[in-house]
FIKOLZA-1660 file (N, C-alpha, C; in steps of 0.1 Angstrom, whole numbers, plus 5000, padded with zeros to 4 digits):
% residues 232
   i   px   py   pz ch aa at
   1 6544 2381 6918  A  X  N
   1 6556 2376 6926  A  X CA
   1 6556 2360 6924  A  X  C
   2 6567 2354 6922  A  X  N
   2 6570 2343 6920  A  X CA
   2 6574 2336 6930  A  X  C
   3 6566 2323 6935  A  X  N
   3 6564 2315 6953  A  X CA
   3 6569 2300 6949  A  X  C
   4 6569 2299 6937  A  X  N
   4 6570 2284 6939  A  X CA
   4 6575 2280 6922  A  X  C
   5 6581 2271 6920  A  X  N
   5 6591 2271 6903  A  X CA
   5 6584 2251 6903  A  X  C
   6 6583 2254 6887  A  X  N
   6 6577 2244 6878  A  X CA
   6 6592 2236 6872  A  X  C
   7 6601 2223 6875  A  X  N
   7 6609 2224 6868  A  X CA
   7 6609 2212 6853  A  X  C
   8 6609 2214 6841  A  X  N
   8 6608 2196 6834  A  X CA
   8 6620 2191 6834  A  X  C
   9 6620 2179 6832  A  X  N
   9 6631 2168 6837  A  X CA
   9 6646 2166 6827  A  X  C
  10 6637 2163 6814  A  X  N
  10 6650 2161 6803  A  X CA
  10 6653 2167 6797  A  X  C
  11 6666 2174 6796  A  X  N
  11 6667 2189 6789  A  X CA
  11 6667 2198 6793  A  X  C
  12 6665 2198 6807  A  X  N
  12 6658 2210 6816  A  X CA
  12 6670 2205 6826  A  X  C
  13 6665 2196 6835  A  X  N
  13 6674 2195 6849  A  X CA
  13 6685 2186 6846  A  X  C
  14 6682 2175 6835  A  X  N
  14 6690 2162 6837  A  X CA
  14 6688 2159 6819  A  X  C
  15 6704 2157 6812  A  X  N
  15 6704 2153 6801  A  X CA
  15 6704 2135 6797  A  X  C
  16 6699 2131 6791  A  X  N
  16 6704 2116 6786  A  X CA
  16 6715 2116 6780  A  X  C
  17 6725 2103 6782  A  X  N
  17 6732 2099 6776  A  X CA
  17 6737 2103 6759  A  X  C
  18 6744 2102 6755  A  X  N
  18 6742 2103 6739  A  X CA
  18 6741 2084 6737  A  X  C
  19 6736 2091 6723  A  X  N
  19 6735 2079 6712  A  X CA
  19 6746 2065 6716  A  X  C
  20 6755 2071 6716  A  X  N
  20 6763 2062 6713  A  X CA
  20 6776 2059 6725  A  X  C
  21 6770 2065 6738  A  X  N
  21 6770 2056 6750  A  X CA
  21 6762 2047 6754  A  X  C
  22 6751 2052 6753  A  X  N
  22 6736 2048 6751  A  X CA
  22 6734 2029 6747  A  X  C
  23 6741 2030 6733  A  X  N
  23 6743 2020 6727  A  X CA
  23 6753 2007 6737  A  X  C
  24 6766 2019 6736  A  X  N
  24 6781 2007 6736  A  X CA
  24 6776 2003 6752  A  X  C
  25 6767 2011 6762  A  X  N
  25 6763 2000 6776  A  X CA
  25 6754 1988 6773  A  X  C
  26 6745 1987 6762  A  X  N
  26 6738 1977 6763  A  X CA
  26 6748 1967 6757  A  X  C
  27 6749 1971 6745  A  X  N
  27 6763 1959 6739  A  X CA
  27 6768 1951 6748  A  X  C
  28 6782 1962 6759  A  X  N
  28 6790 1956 6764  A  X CA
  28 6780 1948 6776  A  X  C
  29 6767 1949 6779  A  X  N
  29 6763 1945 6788  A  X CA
  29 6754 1930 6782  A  X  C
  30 6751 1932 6773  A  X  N
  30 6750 1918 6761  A  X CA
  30 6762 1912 6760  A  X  C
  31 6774 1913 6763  A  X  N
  31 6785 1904 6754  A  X CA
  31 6784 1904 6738  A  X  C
  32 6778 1915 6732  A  X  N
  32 6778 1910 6719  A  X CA
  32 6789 1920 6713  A  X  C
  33 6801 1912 6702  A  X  N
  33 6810 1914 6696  A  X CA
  33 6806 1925 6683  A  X  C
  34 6810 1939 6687  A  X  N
  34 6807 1946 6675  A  X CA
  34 6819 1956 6669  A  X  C
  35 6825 1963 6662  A  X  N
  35 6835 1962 6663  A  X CA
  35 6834 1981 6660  A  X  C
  36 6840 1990 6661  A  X  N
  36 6836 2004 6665  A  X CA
  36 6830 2014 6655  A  X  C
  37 6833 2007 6637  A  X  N
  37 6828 2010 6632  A  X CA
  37 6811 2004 6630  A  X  C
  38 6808 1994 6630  A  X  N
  38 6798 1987 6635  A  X CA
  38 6787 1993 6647  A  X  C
  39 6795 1998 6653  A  X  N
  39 6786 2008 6671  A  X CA
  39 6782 2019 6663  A  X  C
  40 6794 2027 6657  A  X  N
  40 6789 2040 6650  A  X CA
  40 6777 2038 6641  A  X  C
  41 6777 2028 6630  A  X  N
  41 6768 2031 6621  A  X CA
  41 6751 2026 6631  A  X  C
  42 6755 2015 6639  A  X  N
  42 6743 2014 6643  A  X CA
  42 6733 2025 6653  A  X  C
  43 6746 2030 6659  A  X  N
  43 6739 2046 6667  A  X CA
  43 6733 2055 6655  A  X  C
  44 6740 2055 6644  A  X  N
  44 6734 2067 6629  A  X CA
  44 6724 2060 6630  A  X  C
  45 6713 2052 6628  A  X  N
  45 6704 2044 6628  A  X CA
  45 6698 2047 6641  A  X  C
  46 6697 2047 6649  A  X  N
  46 6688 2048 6664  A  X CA
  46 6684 2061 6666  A  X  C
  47 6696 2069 6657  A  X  N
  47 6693 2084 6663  A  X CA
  47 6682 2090 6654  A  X  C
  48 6684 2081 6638  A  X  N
  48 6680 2086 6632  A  X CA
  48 6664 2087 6630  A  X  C
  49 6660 2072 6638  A  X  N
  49 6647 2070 6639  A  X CA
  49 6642 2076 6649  A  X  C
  50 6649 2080 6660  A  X  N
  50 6646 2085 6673  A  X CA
  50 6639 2078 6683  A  X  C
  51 6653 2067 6687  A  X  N
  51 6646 2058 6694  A  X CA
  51 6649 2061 6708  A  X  C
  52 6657 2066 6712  A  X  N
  52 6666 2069 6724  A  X CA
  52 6656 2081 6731  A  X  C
  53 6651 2073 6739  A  X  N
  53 6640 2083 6749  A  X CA
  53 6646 2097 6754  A  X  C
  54 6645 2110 6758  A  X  N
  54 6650 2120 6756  A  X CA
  54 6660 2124 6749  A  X  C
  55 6663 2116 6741  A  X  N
  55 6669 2122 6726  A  X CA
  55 6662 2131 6717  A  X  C
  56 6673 2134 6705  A  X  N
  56 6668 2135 6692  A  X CA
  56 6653 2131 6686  A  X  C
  57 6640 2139 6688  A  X  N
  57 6630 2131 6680  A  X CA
  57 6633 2121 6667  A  X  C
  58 6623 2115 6661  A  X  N
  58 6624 2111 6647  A  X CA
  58 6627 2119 6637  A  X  C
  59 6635 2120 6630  A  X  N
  59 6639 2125 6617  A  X CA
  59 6626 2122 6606  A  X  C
  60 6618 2111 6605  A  X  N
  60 6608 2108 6598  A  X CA
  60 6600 2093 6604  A  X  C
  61 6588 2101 6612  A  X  N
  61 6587 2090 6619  A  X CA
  61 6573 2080 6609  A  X  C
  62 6577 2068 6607  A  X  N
  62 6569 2058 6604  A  X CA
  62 6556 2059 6606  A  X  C
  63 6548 2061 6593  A  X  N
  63 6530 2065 6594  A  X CA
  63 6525 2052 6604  A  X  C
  64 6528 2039 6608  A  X  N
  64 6523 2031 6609  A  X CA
  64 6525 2033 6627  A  X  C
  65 6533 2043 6630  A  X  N
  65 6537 2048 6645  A  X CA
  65 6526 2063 6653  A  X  C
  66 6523 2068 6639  A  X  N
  66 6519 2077 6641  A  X CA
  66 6511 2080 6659  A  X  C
  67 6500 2073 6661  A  X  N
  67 6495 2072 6667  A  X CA
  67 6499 2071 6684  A  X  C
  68 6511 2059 6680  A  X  N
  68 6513 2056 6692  A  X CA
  68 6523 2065 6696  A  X  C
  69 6529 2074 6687  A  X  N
  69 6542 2085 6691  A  X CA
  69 6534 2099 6697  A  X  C
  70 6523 2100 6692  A  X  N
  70 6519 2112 6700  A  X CA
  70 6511 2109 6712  A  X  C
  71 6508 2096 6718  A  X  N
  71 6502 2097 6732  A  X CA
  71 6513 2085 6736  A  X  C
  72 6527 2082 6733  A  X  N
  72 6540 2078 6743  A  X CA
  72 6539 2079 6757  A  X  C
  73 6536 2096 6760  A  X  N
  73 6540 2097 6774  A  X CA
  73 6525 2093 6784  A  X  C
  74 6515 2089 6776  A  X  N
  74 6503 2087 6785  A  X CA
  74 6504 2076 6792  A  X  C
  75 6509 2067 6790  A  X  N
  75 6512 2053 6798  A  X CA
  75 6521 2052 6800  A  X  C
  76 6528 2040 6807  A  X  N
  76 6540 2035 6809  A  X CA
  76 6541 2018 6795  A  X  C
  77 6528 2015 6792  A  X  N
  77 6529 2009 6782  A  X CA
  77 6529 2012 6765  A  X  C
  78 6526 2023 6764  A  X  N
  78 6524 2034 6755  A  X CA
  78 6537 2038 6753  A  X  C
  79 6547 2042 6760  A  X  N
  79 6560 2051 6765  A  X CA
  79 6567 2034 6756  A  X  C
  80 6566 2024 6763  A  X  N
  80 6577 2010 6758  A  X CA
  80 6574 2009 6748  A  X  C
  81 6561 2010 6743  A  X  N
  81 6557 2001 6728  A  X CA
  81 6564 2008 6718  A  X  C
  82 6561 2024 6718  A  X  N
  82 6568 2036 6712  A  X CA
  82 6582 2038 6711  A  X  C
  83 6586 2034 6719  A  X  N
  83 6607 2038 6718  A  X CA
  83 6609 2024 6715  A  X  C
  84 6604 2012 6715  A  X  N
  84 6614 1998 6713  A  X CA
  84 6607 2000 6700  A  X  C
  85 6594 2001 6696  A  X  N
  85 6593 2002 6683  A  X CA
  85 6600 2003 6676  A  X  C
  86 6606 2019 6678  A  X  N
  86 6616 2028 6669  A  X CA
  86 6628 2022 6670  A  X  C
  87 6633 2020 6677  A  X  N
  87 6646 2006 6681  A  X CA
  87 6648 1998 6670  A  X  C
  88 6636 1990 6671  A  X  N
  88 6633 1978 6656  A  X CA
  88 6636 1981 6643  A  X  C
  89 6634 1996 6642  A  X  N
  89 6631 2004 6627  A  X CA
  89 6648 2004 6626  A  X  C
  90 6658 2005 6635  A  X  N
  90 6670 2007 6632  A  X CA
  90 6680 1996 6628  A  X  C
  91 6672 1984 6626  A  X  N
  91 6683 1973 6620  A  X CA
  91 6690 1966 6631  A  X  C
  92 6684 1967 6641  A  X  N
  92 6701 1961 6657  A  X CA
  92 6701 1945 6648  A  X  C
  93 6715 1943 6651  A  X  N
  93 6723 1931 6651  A  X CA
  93 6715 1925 6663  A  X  C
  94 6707 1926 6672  A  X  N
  94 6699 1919 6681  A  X CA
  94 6684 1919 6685  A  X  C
  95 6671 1910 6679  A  X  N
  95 6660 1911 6681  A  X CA
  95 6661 1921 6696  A  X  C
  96 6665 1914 6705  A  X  N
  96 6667 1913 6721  A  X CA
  96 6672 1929 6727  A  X  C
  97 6678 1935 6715  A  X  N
  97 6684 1948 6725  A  X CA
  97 6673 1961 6725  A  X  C
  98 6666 1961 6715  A  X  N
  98 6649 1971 6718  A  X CA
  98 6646 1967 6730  A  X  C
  99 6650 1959 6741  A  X  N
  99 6636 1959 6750  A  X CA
  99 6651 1962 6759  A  X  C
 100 6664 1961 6759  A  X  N
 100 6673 1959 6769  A  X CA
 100 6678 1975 6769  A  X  C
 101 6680 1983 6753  A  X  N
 101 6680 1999 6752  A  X CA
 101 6668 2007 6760  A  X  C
 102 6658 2000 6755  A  X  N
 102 6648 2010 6766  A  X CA
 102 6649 2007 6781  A  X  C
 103 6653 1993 6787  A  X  N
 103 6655 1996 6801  A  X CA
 103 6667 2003 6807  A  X  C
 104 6678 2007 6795  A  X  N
 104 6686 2008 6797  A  X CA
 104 6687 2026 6802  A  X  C
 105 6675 2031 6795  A  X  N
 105 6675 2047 6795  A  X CA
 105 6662 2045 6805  A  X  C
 106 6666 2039 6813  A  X  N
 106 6657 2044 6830  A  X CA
 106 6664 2043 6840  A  X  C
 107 6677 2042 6838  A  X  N
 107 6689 2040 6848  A  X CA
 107 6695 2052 6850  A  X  C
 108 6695 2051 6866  A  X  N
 108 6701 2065 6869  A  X CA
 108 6713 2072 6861  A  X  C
 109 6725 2055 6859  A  X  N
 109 6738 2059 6848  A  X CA
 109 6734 2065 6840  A  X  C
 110 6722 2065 6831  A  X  N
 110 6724 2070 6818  A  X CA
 110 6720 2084 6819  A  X  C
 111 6717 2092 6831  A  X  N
 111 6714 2104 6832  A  X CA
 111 6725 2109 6833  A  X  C
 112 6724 2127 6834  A  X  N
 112 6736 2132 6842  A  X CA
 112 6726 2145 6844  A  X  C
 113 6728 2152 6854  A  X  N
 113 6729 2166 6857  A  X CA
 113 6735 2175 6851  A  X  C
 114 6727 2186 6848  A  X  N
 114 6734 2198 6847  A  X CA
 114 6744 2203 6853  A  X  C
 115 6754 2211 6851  A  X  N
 115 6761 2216 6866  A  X CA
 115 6758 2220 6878  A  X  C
 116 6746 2229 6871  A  X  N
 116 6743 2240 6883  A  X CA
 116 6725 2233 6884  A  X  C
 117 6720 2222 6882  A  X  N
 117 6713 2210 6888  A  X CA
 117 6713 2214 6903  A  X  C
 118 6719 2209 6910  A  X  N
 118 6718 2209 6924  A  X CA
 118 6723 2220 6928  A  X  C
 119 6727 2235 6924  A  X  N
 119 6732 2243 6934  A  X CA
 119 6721 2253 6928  A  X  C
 120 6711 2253 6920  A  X  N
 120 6699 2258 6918  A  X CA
 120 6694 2248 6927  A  X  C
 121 6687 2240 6923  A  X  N
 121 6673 2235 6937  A  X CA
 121 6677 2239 6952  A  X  C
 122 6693 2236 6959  A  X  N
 122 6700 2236 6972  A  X CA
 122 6692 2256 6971  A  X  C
 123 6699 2261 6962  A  X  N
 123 6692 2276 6965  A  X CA
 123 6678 2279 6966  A  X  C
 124 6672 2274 6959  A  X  N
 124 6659 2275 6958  A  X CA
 124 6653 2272 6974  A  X  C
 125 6653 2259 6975  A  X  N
 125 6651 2254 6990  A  X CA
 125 6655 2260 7001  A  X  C
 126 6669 2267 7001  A  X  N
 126 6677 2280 7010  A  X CA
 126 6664 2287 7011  A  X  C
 127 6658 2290 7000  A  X  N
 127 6649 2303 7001  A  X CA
 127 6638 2299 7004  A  X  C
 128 6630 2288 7005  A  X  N
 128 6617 2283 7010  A  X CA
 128 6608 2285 6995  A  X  C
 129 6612 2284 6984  A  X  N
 129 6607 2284 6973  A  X CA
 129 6602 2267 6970  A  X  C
 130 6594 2262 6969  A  X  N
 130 6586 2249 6969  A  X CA
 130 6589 2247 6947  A  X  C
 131 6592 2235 6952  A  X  N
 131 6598 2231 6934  A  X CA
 131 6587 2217 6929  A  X  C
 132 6586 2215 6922  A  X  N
 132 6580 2205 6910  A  X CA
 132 6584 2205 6900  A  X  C
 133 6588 2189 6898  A  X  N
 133 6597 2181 6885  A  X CA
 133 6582 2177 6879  A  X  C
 134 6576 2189 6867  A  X  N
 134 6567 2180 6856  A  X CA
 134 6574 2178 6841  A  X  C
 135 6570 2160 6840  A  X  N
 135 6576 2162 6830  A  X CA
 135 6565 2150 6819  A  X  C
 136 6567 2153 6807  A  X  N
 136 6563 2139 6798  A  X CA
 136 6569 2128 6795  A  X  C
 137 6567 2117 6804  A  X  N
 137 6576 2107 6805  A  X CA
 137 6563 2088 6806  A  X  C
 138 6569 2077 6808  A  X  N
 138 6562 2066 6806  A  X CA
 138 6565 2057 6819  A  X  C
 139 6575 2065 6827  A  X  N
 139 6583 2056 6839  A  X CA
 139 6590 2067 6848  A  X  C
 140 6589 2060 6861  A  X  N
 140 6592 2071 6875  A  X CA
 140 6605 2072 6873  A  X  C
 141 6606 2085 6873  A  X  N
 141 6621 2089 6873  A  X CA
 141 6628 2093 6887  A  X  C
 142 6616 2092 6897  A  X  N
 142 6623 2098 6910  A  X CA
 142 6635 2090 6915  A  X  C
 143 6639 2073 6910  A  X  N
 143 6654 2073 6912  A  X CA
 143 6665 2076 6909  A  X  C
 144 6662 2084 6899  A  X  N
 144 6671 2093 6891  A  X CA
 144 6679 2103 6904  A  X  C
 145 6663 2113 6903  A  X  N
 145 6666 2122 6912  A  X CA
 145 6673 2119 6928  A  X  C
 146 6666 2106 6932  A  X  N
 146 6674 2105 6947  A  X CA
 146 6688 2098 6946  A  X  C
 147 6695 2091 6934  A  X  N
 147 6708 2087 6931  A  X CA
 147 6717 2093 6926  A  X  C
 148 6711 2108 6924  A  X  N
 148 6717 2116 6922  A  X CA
 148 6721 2128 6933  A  X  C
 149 6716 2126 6943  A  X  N
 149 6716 2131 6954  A  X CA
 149 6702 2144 6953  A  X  C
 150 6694 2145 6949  A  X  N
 150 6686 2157 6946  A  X CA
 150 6674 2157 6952  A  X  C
 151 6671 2147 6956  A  X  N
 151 6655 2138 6954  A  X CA
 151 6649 2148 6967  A  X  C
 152 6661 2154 6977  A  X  N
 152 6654 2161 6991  A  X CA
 152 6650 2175 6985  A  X  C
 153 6653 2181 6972  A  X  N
 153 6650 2189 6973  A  X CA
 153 6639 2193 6960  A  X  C
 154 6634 2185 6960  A  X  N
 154 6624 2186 6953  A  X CA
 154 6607 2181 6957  A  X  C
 155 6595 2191 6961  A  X  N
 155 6587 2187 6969  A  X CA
 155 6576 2179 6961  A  X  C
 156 6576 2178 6948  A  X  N
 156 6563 2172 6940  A  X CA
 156 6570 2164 6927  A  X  C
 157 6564 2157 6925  A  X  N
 157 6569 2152 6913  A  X CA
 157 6551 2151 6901  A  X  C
 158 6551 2154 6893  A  X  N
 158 6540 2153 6884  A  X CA
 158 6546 2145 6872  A  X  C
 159 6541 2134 6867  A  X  N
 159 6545 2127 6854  A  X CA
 159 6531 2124 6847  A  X  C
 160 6537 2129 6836  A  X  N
 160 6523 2124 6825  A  X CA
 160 6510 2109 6827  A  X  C
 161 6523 2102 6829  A  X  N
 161 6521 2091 6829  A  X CA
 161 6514 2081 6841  A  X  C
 162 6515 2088 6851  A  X  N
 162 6509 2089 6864  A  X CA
 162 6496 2093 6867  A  X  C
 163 6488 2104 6855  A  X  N
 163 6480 2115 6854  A  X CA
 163 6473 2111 6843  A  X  C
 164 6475 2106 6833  A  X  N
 164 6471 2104 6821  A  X CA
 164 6471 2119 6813  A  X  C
 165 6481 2126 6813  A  X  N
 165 6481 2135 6805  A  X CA
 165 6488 2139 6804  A  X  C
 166 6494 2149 6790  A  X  N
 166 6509 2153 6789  A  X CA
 166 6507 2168 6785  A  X  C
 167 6521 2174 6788  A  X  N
 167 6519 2188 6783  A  X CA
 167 6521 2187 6767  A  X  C
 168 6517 2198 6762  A  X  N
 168 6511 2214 6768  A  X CA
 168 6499 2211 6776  A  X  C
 169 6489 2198 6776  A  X  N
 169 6480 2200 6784  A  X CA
 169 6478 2213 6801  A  X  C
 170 6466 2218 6801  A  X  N
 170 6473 2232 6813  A  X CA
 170 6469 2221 6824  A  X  C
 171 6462 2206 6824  A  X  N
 171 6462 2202 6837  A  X CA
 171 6470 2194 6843  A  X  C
 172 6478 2192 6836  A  X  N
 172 6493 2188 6843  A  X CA
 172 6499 2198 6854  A  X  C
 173 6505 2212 6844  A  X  N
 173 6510 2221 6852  A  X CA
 173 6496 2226 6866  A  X  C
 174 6483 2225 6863  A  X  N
 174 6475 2232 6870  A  X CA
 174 6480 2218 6886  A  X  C
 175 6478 2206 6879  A  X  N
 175 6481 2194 6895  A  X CA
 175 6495 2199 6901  A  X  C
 176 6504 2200 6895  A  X  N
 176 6516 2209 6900  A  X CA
 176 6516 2218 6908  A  X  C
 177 6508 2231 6906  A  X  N
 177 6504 2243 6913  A  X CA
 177 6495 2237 6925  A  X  C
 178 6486 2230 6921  A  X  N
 178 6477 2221 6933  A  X CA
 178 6489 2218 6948  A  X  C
 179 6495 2208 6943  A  X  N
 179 6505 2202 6951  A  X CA
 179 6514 2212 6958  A  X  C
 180 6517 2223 6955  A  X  N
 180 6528 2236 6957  A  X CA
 180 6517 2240 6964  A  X  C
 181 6506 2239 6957  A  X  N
 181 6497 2251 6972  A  X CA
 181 6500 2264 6968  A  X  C
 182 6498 2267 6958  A  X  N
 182 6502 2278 6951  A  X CA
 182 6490 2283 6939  A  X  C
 183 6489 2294 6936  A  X  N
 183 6484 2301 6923  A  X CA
 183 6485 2295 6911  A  X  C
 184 6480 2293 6901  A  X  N
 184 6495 2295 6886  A  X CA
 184 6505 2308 6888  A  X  C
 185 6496 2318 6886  A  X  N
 185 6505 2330 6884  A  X CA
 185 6516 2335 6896  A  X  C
 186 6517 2327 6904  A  X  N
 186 6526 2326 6910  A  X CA
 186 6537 2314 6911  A  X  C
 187 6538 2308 6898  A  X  N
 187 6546 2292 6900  A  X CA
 187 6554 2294 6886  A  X  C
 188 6565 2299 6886  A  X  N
 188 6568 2299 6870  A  X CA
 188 6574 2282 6867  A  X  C
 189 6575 2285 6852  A  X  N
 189 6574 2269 6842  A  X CA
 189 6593 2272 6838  A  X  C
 190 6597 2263 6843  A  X  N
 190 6612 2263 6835  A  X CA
 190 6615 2252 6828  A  X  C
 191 6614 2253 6815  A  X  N
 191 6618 2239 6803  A  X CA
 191 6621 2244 6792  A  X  C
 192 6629 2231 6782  A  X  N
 192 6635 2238 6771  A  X CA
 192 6622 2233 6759  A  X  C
 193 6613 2228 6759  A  X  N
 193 6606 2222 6750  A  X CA
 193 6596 2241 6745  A  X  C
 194 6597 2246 6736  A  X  N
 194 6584 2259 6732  A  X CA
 194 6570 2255 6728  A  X  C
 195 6570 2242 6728  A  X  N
 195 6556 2236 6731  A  X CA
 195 6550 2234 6747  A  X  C
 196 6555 2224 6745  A  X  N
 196 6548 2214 6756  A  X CA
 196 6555 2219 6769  A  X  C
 197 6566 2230 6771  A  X  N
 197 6568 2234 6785  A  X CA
 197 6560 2249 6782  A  X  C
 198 6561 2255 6775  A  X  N
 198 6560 2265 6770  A  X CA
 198 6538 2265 6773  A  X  C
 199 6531 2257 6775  A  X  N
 199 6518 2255 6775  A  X CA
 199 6512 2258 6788  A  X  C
 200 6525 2261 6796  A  X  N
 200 6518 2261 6811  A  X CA
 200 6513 2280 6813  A  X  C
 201 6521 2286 6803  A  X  N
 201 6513 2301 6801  A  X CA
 201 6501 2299 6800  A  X  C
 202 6494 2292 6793  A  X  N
 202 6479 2294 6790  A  X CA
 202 6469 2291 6804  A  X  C
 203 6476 2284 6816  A  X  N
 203 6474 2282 6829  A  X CA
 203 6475 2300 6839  A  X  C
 204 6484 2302 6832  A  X  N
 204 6485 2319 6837  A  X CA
 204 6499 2316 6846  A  X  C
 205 6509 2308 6841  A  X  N
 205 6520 2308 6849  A  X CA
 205 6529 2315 6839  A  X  C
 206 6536 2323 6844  A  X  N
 206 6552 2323 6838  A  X CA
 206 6561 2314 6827  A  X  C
 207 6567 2317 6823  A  X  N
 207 6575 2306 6815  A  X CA
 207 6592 2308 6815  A  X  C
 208 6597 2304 6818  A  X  N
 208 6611 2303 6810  A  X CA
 208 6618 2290 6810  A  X  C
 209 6626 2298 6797  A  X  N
 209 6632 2288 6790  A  X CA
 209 6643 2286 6787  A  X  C
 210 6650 2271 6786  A  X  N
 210 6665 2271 6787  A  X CA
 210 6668 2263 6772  A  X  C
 211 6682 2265 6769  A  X  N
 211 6685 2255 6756  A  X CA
 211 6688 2237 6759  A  X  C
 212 6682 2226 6750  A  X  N
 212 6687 2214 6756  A  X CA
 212 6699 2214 6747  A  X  C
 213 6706 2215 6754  A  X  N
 213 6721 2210 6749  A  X CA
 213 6727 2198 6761  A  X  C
 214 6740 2196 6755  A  X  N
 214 6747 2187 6764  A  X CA
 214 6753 2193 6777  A  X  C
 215 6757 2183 6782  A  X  N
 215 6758 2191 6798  A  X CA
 215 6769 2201 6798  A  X  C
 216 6778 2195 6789  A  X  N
 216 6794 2203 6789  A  X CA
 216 6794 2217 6782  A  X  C
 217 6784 2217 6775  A  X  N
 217 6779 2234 6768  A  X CA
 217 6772 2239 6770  A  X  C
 218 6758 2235 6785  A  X  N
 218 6752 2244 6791  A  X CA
 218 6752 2244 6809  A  X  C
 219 6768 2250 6810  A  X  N
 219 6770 2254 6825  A  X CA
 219 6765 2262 6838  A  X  C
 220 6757 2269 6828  A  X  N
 220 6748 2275 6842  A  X CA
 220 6734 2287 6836  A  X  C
 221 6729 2278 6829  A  X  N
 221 6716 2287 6822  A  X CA
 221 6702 2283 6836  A  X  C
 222 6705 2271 6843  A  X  N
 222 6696 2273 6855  A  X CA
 222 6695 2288 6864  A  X  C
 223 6706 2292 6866  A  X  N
 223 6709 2300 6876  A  X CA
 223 6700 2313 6877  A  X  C
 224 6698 2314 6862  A  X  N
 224 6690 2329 6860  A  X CA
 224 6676 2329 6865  A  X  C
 225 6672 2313 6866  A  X  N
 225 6662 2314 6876  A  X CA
 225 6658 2316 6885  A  X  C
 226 6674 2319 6895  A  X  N
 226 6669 2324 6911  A  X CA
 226 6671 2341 6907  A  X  C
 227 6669 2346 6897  A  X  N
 227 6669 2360 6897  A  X CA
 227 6655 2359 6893  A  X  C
 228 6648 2354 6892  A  X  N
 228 6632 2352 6887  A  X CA
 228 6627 2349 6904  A  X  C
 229 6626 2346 6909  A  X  N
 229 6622 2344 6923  A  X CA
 229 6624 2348 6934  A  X  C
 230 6614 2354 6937  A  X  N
 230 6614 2360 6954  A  X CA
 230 6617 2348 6968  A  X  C
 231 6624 2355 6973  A  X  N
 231 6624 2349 6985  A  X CA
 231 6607 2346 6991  A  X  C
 232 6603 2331 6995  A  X  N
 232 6594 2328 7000  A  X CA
 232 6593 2333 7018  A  X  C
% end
């Protein structure tokens, strides 16, 4: 029986920005003059390195990155070095906008919710089902969650980066279950990643899994969740 739900953050509950909003807020927030064909080509470049933190991975990431792209989410300095990196690799018309793009994707604006984001957790919590936001990240996202109005209904928050460790590791999800006061096999894992959300099976939890798409083409794939869960 399922007492308590695992949820990850990007992809899962809350999409980033695209590319190329992503972009045109730092610009217009630089004053710098670029003109629309100019925004486009330079977003084809950001996306393509994969610099835009819950985006698009790398398309071909730079052997000289190697290193610091697979332990990103272990720090919060590890997380900066890694995405402004990849920023650099894209050619910006500005030394200055790698460090102003990555602060720019820790802003509540550049999130959005799901649809059914808050009327899944509002249900969940209806039912006394205890929830956890784990995710692999380099910075606190919980202003996200409370600017978005959500932050009450979520009882734990677990980040990589807090912990020093990222999934698939099983002791992320196992600090999660800790905090829930719960089993594993009673906490299922809901994320769209078939790795790294997908690892909390080996813990003996549950898994399901949703598609990362945009918000406007995935309206209500949370939902099937509360048919996974017992009333607490």
């Amino acid at each position: 029986m399922i007492k308590g739900v695992m949820f990850d953050f990007s992809g899962t509950l809350f999409r980033i920005e695209s590319v190329l909003e992503w972009l045109g807020a730092v610009v217009a927030e630089a004053g710098l003059d670029m003109s629309p064909d100019e925004l486009a080509a330079c977003a084809g470049r950001l996306t393509e390195v994969g610099a835009l933190p819950g985006g698009a991975p790398p398309r071909a990431l730079p052997s000289h990155l190697e290193g610091l792209w697979r332990e990103r989410d272990l720090s919060a300095e590890k997380h900066r070095a890694a995405f402004t990196a990849l920023a650099r690799e894209a050619s910006l018309p500005s030394a200055e906008l790698a460090e102003a793009l990555y602060d720019r994707h820790r802003t509540s604006a550049a999130w959005r919710p799901y649809p059914d984001t808050e009327a899944t957790l509002r249900a969940l919590r209806g039912r006394g089902v205890p929830v956890a936001v784990v995710s692999n990240i380099g910075w606190d996202l919980r202003p996200v969650f409370r600017d978005h109005g959500v932050d009450g209904l979520v009882d734990a928050y677990i980040l990589s980066f807090e912990h020093g460790v990222q999934k698939p590791d099983p002791r992320l999800f196992e600090a999660a279950c800790d905090k829930l006061g719960l089993p594993p096999g009673e906490v299922l894992m809901v994320g769209d990643d078939r790795v790294a959300d997908a690892g909390a099976a080996a813990l003996g939890c549950p898994v399901h899994l949703v598609d990362h798409l945009p918000v406007d083409r995935r309206p209500n794939a949370l939902r099937a969740v509360l048919d996974l869960v017992q009333e607490a």
